[in-house]
DODREN-432211 format. One line per 4 residues: number of its first residue (from 1); their letters; for each residue x, y, z of C-alpha. Coordinates in nm, 3 decimals. Example, Ala and Ser with C-alpha at 12.3 -4.5 7.8 and 13.67 -1.06 7.14 Angstrom:
BEGIN
1 = AS = 1.230:-0.450:0.780  1.367:-0.106:0.714 .
This chain:
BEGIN
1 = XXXX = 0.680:0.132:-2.079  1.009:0.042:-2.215  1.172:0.257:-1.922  0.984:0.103:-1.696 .
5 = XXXX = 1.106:-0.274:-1.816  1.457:-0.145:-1.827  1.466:-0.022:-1.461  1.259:-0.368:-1.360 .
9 = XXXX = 1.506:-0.585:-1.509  1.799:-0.395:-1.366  1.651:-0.375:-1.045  1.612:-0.732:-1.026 .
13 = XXXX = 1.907:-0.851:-1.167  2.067:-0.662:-0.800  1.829:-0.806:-0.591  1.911:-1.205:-0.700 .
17 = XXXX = 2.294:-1.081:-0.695  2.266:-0.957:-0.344  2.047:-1.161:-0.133  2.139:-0.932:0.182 .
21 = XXXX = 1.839:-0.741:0.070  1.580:-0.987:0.119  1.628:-0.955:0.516  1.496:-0.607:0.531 .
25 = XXXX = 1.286:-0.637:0.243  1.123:-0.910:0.468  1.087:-0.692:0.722  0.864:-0.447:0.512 .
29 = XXXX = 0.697:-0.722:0.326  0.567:-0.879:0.726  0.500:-0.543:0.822  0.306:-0.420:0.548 .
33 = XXXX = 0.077:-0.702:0.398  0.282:-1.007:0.506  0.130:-1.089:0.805  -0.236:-1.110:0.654 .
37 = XXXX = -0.109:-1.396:0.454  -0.042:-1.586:0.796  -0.389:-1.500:0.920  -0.566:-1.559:0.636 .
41 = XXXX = -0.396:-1.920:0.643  -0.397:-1.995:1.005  -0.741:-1.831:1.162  -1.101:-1.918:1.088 .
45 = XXXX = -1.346:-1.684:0.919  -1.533:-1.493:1.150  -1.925:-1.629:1.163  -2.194:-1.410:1.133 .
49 = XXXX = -2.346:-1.476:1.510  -1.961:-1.443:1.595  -1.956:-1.069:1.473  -2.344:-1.006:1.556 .
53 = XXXX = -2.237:-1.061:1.947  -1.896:-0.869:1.907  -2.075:-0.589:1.756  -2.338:-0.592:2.079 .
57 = XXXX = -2.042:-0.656:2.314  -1.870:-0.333:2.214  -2.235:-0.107:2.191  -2.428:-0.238:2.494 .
61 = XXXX = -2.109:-0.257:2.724  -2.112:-0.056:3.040  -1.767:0.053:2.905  -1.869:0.233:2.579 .
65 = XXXX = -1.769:0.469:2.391  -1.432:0.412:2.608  -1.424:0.057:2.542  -1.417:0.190:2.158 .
69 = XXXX = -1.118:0.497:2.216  -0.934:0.221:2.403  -0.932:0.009:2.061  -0.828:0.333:1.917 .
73 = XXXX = -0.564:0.356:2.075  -0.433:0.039:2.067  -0.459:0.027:1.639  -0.236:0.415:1.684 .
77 = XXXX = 0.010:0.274:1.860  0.005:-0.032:1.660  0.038:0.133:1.358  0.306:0.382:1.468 .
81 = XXXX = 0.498:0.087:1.557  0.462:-0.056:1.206  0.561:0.271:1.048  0.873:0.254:1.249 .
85 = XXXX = 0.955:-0.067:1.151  0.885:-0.068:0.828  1.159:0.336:0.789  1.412:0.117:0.944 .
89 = XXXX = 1.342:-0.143:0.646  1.350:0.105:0.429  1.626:0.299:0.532  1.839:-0.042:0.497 .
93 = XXXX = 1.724:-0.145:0.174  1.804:0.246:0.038  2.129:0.270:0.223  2.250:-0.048:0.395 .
97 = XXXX = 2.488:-0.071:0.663  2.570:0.321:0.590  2.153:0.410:0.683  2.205:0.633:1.004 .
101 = XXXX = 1.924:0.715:1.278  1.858:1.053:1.165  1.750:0.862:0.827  1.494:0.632:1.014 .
105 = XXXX = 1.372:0.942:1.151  1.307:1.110:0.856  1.170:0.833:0.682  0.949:0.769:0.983 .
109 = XXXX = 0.835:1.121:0.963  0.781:1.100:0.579  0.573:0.750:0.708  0.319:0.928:0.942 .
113 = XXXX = 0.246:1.246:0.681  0.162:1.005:0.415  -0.003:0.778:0.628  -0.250:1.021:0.787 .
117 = XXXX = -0.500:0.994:0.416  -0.492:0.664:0.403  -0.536:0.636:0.773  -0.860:0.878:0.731 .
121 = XXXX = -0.972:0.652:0.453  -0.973:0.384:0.705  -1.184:0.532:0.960  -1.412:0.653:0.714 .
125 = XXXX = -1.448:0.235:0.523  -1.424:0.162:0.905  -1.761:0.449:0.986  -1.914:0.336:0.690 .
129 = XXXX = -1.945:-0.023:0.777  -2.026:0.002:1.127  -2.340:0.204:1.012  -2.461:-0.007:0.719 .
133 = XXXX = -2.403:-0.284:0.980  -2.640:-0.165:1.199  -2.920:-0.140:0.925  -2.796:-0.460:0.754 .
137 = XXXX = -2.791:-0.699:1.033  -3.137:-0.594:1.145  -3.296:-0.666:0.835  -3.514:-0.928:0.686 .
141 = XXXX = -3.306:-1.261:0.568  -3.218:-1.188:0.172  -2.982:-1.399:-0.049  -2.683:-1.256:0.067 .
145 = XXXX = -2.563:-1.216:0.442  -2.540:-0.962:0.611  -2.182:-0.946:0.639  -2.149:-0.957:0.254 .
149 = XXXX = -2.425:-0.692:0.233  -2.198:-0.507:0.417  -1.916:-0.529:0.258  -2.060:-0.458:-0.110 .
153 = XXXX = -2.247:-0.125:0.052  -1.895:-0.034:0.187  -1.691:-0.122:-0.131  -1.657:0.210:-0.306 .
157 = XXXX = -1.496:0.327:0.006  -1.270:0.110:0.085  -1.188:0.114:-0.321  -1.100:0.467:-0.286 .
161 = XXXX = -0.918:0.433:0.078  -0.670:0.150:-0.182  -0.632:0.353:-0.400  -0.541:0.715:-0.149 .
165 = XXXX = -0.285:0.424:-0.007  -0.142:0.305:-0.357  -0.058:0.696:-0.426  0.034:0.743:-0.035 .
169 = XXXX = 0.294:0.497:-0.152  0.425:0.631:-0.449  0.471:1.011:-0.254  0.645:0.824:-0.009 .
173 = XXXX = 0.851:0.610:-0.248  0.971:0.909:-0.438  1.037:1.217:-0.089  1.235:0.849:0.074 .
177 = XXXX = 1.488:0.929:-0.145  1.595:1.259:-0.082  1.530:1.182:0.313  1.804:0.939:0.309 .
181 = XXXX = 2.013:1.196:0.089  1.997:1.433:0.437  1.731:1.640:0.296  1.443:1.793:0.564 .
185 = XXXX = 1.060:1.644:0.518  0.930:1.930:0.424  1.183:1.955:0.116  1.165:1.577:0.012 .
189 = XXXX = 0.768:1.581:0.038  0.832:1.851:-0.257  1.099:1.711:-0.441  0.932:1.348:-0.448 .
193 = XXXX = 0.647:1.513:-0.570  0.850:1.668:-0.828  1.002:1.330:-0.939  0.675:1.182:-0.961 .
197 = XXXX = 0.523:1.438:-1.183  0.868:1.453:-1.424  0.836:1.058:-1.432  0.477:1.045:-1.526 .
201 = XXXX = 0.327:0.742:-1.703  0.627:0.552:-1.589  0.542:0.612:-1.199  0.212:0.518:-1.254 .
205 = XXXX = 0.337:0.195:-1.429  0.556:0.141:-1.105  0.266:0.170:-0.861  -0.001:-0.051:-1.101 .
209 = XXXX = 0.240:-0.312:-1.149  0.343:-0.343:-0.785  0.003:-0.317:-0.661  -0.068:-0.631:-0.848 .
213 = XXXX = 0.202:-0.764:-0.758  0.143:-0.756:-0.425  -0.161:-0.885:-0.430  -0.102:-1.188:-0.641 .
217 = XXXX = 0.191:-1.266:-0.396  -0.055:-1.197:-0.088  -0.316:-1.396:-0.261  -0.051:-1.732:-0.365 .
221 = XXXX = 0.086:-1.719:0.047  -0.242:-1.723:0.184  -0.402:-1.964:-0.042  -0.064:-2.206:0.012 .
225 = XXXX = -0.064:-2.140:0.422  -0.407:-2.209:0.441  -0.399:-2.531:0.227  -0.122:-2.687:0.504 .
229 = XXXX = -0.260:-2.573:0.768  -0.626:-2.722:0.744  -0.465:-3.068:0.851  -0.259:-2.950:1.105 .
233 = XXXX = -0.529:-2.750:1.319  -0.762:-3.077:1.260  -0.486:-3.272:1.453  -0.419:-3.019:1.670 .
237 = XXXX = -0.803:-3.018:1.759  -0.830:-3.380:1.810  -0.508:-3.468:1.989  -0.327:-3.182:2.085 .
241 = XXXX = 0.039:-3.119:1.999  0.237:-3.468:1.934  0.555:-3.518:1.836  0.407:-3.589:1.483 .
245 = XXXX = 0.206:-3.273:1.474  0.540:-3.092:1.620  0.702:-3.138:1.326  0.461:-3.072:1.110 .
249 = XXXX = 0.433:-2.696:1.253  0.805:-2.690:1.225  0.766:-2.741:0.822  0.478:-2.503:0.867 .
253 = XXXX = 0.729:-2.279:1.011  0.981:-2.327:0.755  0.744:-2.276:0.492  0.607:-1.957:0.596 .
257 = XXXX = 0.962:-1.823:0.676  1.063:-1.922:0.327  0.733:-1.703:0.183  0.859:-1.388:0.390 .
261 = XXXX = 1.197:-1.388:0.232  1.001:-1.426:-0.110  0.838:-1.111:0.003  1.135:-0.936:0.082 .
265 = XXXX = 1.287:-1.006:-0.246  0.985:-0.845:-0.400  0.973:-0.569:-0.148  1.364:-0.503:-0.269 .
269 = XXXX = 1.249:-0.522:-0.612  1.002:-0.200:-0.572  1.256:-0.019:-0.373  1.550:-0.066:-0.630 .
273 = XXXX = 1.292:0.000:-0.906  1.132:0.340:-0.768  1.476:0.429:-0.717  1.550:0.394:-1.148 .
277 = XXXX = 1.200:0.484:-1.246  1.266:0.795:-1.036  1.618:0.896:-1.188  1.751:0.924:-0.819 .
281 = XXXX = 2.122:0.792:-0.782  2.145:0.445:-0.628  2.287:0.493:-0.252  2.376:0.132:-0.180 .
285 = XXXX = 2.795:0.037:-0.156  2.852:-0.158:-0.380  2.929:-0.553:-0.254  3.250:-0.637:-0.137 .
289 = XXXX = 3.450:-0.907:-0.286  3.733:-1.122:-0.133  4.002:-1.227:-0.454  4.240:-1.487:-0.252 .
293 = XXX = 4.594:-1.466:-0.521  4.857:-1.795:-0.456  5.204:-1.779:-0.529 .
């Protein structure tokens, strides 16, 4: 644990030095969890009848089961596009201005292999509930709704699916290093794995500690988004955008933009800090300094 502490500190003592980092660390932090915050804070809870006709919408449409490929689709392409962004985000927070295509590539390869369990995690939380659904929103009223029914039945899945992601993350963590070093997929999918079984209890320190982390960060955004937006979508219900309400969605703005680069510092934190828990040289220049001398 003291290893661990030693490589937090340092790593975080560089990321308040060099606040360049925040920018693509922002980048990952919207693309990975970030943007859940904002709709958590800004959009209402889906009802029960609201989900009950969704549900019957997709099933008893003339459309189905192409209606159902077509959302397919759209979440692959989504989430290819997310992997993308989130290797170039990457590849700038390992690298900086000296990150190069070929390492976005790789580190968007390295983003797809280790996305594929998690990804099959998903579908199967995702098969999971749509079946318990189906039984659950058909039966007799109980204490709980159906919805939460649901989600407790589908829990152990979706526990399992956070936890194939959490160690998704840590593979890709570790082979992102030796990707950006010029090293083929294959070969940093092995020597990442290497690294992570040579670092041990300090690796798993890394991913517990960053897993919580994230969440209490997720959780604090969220909670504060959703606590100044409640007045503004009551005015904006009653009368519309004003001038008044205008600039209260600019501070809204402001606010949230401020919580992404808050992200993106920790998101630069837990790349600078896999990077000493894993023993793997540091590959960003070091910051230039201008020294002005009078005569």
């Amino acid at each position: 644990m003291h290893r661990w502490w030693a490589a937090s500190r340092s790593a975080a003592g560089i990321v308040a030095d060099r606040p360049v980092l925040w920018l693509p660390g922002a980048l990952a932090w919207v693309v990975g969890t970030g943007w859940l915050a904002l709709i958590i804070g800004v959009a209402r809870p889906p009802t029960t009848a609201g989900l009950t006709f969704l549900g019957a919408g997709i099933f008893a449409s003339g459309a189905w089961p192409w209606n159902a490929v077509a959302i397919g689709l759209a979440v692959l392409i989504v989430t290819l596009i997310t992997i993308g962004l989130a290797a170039v985000a990457e590849a700038a927070l390992l690298r900086g201005r000296q990150a190069t295509p070929a390492d976005v590539r790789r580190l968007f390869a390295l983003g797809v292999i280790c996305a594929a369990p998690v990804a099959a995690g998903v579908l199967l939380t995702a098969a999971v509930a749509v079946m318990v659904a189906r039984v659950e929103f058909n039966a007799p009223r109980e204490a709980l709704d159906p919805v939460a029914r649901t989600a407790l039945r589908a829990a152990p899945v979706l526990l399992a699916t956070i936890v194939a992601w959490q160690a998704a993350s840590a593979v890709n963590a570790a082979a992102a290093r030796h990707a950006v070093a010029g090293a083929p997929v294959d070969a940093s999918l092995r020597r990442g794995l290497l690294d992570l079984r040579v670092a041990g209890a300090v690796a798993f320190a890394q991913a517990s500690v960053l897993l919580l982390a994230r969440v209490a960060y997720l959780a604090l955004a969220a909670v504060l988004l959703r606590v100044l937006w409640a007045p503004i979508g009551q005015r904006v219900e009653l009368a519309g955008i004003d001038p008044g309400v205008a600039l209260l969605l600019v501070g809204f703005v402001a606010i949230w933009l401020c919580l992404v680069l808050g992200g993106g510092a920790l998101c630069a934190w837990s790349s600078l800090t896999w990077t000493r828990v894993l023993g793997v040289p540091d590959r960003l220049p070091e910051p230039t300094t201008r020294r002005s001398a009078r005569s």
